[in-house]
Structures are given as C-alpha cells and as structure tokens.
C-alpha positions in Angstrom: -2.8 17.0 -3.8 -2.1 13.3 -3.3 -2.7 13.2 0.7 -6.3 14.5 0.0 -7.1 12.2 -2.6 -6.2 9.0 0.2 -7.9 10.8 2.5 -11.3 10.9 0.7 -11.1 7.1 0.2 -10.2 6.1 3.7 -13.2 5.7 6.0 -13.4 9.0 7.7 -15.4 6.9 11.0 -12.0 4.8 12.0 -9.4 6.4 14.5 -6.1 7.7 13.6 -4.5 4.5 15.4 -6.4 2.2 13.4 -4.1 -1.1 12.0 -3.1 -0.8 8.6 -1.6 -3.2 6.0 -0.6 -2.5 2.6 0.1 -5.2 -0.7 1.9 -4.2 -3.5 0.4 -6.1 -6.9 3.2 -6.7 -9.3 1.4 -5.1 -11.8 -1.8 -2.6 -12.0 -5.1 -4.3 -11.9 -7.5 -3.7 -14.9 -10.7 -2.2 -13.8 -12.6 -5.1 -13.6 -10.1 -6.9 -11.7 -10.6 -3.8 -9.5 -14.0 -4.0 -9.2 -13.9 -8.2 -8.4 -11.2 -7.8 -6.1 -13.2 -4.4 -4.0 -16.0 -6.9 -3.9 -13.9 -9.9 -2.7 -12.1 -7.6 0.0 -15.9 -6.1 1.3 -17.6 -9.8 1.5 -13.9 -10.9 3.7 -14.1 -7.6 6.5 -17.6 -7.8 6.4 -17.4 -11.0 8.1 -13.1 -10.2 9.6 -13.8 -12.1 13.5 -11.1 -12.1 16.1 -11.7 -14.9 18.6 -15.4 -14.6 18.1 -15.8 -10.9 17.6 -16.1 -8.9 14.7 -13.6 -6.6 13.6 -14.0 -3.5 11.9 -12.6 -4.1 9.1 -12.1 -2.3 5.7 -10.1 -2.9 2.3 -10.0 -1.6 -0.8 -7.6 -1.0 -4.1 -5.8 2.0 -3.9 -3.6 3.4 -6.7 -4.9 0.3 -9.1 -2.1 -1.4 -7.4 -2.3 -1.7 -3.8 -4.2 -3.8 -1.5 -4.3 -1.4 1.8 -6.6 -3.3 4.8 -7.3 -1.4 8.1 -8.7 -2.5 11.2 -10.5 -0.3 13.6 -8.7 -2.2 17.0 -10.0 0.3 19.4 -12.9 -2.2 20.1 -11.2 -5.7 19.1 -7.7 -6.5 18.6 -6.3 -7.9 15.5 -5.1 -11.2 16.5 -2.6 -13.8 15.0 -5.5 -15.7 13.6 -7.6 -13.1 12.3 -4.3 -11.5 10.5 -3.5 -15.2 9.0 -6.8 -14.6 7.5 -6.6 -11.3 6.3 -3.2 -12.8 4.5 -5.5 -15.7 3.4 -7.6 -13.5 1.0 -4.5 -11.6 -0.6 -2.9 -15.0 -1.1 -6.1 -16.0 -2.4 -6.1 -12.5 -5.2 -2.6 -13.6 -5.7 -3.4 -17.3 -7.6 -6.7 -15.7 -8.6 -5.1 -12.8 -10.8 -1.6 -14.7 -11.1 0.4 -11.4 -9.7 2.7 -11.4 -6.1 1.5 -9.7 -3.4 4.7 -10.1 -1.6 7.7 -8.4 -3.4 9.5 -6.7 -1.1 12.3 -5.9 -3.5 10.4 -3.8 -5.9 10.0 -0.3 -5.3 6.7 1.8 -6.4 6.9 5.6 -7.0 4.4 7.6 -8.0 4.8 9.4 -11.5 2.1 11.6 -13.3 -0.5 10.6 -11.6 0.7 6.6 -12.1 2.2 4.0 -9.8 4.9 2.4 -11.4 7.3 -0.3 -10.5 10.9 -0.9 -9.9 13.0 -3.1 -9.3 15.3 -2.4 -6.3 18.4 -2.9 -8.6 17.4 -0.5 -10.9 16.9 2.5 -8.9 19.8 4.0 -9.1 19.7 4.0 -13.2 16.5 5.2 -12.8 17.7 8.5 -11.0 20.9 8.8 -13.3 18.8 8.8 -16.4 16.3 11.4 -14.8 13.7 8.8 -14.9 12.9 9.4 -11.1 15.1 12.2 -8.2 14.4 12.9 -4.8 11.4 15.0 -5.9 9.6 11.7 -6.9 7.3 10.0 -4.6 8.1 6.4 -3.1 5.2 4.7 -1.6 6.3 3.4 1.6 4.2 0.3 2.4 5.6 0.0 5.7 3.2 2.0 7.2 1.4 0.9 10.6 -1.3 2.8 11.0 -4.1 4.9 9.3 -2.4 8.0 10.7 1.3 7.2 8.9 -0.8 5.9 5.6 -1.8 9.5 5.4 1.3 11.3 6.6 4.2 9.0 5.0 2.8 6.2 2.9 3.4 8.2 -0.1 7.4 10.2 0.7 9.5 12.3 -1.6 12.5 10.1 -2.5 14.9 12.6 -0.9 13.1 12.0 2.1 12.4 7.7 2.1 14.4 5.2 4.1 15.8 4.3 0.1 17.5 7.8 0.2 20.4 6.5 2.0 20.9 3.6 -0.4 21.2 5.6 -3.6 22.9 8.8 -4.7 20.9 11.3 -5.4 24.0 14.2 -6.0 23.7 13.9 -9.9 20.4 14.2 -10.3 18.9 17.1 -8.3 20.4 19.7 -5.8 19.3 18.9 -2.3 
C-alpha cells in the first residue's frame, strides 16, 4: 500500500523522532523539474549547519508534488537559523519553477495513484459530486516528525482534521 511505498523512500538510518517538514507545490513537477529540484535539495542538506554543526539532513520530492525535508536532531538541533535556510531553498524552487510552496488553503488528496489539488472552497462539491468521500486520502502536511509522516501524513478523509468542516452524510455511510 501507500505507507510502504513512503517508507521505502525515507532514509531507513534516521530515528522515528526525526524533524520533518513538508511543501505542497501548486502543481506536479515534470520529471525533470524532479530530477533538478532532488539535486538542488541533496547539494542544500549536504552542507544544512546549525551554529557550526552539520545537520543530518535529507530532502527529496515525494508524490511529484511535495517537498518533505527531515532532520536527524538527535545529534544537532534544528535551530531558527538553520530552518530560515531550509525555507531559503524552497523559496528559492518557488521563483525558480514559478509555483507556491506556501498554500495553506489548498487541500491534496490522493486519487488513483495521483495527488491532486483542491481548493479549500471546493471540497465540499467535490464530495457531493462523488469526486472525493471519506474513503479518499487527504495528505496532512502538518506532520512533525518522520514517525507521523508515516502513520498520518497520508489520512482517509473520514478520519482528517477537514472531516469536521465538511459533510460527508451524502456521500458515503460512516
């Protein structure tokens, strides 16, 4: 399934509590742009410092969409600076590929295989259409850590913090 397929691209060496940050790309990257981007995001933790000392760092494209960066901070903690620059490289992607990295009113579910994009307003047609129900999988970037990113990043609907926003009683028995 889904879990299993994170799982075999996350770095099997870093701890459970390792920091984790995830950016959503308004739109899929091409497979180029996936390949550039990989290769931006390994020459930025290869050299991640906090006050001095290295960070172990890694980043990578997930879903052709999302940025997810995790830091090992069993050994060095993530401070204010070396986040700024971790926010400095997706800002960077952002002019570089002319997409937002910071939409927090888009929603991404996971359909057929896909990630696809909605706008927060447009959720509920979604689920009255059948487009989406509470069998459908909502990525839920607010995830803190590498153990959440594999137990809830990606939630059924029915079970999301959005479930209590929409109404899911038309479309699917609970």
């Amino acid at each position: 399934m889904v879990i299993e397929e994170i799982q075999s691209i996350l770095p099997a060496d870093f701890p459970s509590q390792s920091r984790v940050w995830i950016y959503q790309s308004s739109r899929a990257f091409i497979e180029k742009e996936q390949l550039e981007i990989n290769e931006q995001l390994l020459q930025f933790y290869s050299q991640w410092m906090a006050h001095g000392a290295a960070v172990k760092g890694w980043a990578q494209v997930v879903f052709g969409q999302f940025i997810v960066i995790m830091a090992d901070e069993t050994l060095v903690q993530v401070s204010g600076c070396s986040t700024d620059s971790s926010v400095k490289i997706i800002k960077s992607i952002e002019r570089q590929y002319s997409v937002n990295m910071f939409d927090r009113m888009s929603i991404t579910f996971l359909r057929k295989g896909k990630a696809e994009m909605l706008p927060l307003g447009q959720i509920q047609y979604a689920i009255d259409k059948g487009f989406i129900d509470g069998d459908t999988y909502l990525f839920n970037n607010a995830v803190y850590s590498k153990k959440e990113l594999l137990e809830q990043w990606l939630v059924p609907l029915r079970k999301s913090w959005l479930a209590e926003r929409v109404n899911l009683n038309n479309c699917c028995p609970r």
